[in-house]
C-alpha positions as CSV (number, residue, x, y, z in Angstrom):
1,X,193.7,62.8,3.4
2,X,193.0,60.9,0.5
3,X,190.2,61.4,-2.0
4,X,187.9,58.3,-2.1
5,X,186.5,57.3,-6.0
6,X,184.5,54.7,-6.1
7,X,185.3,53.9,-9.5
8,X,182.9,52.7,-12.1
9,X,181.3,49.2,-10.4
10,X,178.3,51.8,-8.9
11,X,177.4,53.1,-12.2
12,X,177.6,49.7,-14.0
13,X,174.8,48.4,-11.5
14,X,172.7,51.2,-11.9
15,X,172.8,50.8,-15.5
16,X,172.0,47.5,-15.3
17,X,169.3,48.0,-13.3
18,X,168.1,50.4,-15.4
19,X,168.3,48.2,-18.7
20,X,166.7,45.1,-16.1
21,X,163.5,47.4,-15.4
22,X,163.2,48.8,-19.2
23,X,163.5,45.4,-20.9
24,X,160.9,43.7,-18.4
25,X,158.7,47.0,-18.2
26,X,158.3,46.0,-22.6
27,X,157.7,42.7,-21.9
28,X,155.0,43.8,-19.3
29,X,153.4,45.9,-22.1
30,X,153.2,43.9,-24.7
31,X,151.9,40.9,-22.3
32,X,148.9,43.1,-21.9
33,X,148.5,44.2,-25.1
34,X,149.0,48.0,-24.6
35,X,150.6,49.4,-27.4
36,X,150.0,48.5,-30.6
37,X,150.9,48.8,-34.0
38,X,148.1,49.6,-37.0
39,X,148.2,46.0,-38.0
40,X,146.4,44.9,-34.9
41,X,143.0,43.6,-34.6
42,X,140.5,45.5,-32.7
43,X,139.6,42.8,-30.0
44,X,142.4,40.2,-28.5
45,X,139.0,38.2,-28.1
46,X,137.4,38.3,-31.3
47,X,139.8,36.2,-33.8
48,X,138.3,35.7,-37.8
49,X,139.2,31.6,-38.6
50,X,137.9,29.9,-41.4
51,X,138.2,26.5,-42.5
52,X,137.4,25.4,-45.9
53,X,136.5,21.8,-45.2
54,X,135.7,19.2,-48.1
55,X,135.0,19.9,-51.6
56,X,132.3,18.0,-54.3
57,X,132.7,18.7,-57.5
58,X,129.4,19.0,-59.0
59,X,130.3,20.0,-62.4
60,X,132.9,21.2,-64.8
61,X,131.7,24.5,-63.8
62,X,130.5,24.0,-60.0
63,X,132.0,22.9,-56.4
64,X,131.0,22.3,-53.4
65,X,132.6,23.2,-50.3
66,X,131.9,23.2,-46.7
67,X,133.1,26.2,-44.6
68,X,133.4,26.1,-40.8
69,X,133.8,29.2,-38.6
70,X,137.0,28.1,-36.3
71,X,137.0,31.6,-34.8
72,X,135.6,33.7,-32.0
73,X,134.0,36.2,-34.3
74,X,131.4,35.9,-37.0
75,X,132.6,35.9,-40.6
76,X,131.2,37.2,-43.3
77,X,132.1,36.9,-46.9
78,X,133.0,39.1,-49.8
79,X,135.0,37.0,-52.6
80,X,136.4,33.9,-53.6
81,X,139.3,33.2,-56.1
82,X,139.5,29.6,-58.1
83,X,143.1,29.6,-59.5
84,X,143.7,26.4,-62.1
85,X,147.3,24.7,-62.0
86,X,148.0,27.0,-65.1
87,X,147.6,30.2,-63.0
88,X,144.4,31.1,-64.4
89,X,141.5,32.4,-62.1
90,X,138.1,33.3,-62.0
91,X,136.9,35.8,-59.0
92,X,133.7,36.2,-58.1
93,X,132.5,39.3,-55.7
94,X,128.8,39.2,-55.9
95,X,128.1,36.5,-53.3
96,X,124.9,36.1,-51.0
97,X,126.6,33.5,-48.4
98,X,125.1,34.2,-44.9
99,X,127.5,35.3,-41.9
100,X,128.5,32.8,-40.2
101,X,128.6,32.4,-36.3
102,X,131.1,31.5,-33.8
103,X,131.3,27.1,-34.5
104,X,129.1,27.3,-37.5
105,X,129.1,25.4,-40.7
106,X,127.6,26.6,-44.0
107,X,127.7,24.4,-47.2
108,X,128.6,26.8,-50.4
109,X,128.9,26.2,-54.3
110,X,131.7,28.0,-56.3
111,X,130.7,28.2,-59.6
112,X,133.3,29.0,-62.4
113,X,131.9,32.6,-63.1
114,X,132.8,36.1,-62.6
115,X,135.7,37.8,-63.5
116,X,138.1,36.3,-65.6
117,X,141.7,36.6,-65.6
118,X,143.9,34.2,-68.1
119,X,142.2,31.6,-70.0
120,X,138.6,30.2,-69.5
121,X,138.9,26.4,-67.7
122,X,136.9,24.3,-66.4
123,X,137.6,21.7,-63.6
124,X,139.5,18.6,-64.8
125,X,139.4,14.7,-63.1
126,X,143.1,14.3,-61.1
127,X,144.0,18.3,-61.7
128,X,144.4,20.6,-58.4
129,X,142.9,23.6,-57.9
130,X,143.0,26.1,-55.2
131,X,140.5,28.2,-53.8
132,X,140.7,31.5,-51.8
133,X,137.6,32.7,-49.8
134,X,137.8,36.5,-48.5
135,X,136.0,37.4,-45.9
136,X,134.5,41.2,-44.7
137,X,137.4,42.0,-42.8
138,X,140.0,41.4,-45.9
139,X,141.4,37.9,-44.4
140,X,142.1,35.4,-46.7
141,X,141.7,31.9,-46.4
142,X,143.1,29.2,-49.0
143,X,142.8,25.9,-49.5
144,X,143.3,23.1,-52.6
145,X,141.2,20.2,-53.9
146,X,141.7,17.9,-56.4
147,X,138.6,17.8,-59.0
């Protein structure tokens, strides 16, 4: 009598079985979200967005922009950077902007004051400038404007 092998072909489809339930078991897991890395937020349901909408200049020293809340969570504010096209900046961290809800819209001035790093400026007719607002959480969220 004759020993019967069944060679390798039951092995190969238990190994891809295998592989078949591992890779969708992942994709199961990260569908819902249950592992995750330290860069994750806290809440899948409570996303930070901010738009920085139009900007009036005011003054050589002072803009006006509006800021919208695009987001499911409230943001609050702890900075602003105004960079000039010659990479000079002004950063202020001393600001008294109310939170901002869910769909809300709050009208702000950025004033050239603060700290300075590079060359005093001031804003210029027909020169861009950019302006970064950070909120509590760390996000930042940049936009430009031509004065």
């Amino acid at each position: 009598m004759k020993n019967y092998r069944p060679g390798w072909a039951p092995y190969a489809v238990v190994t891809l079985v295998l592989a078949l339930s591992a890779i969708a078991g992942i994709l199961y897991w990260e569908s819902q979200n249950i592992y995750c890395g330290a860069g994750c937020p806290a809440s899948t349901t409570n996303k930070e967005s901010l738009n920085l909408g139009s900007f009036r200049v005011n003054s050589p020293t002072n803009v006006t922009v509006v800021l919208t809340n695009v987001g499911t969570a409230n943001s609050g504010f702890s900075e602003y950077i105004v960079k000039d096209p010659s990479g000079d900046t002004y950063t202020n961290s001393t600001l008294s902007w109310p939170t901002l809800a869910p769909g809300a819209t709050v009208t702000v001035n950025i004033l050239l004051a603060g700290q300075l790093s590079g060359q005093p400026f001031q804003f210029q007719s027909g020169k861009i400038y950019s302006v970064s607002v950070i909120s509590v959480r760390n996000n930042q969220y940049t936009s430009t404007f031509t004065a």
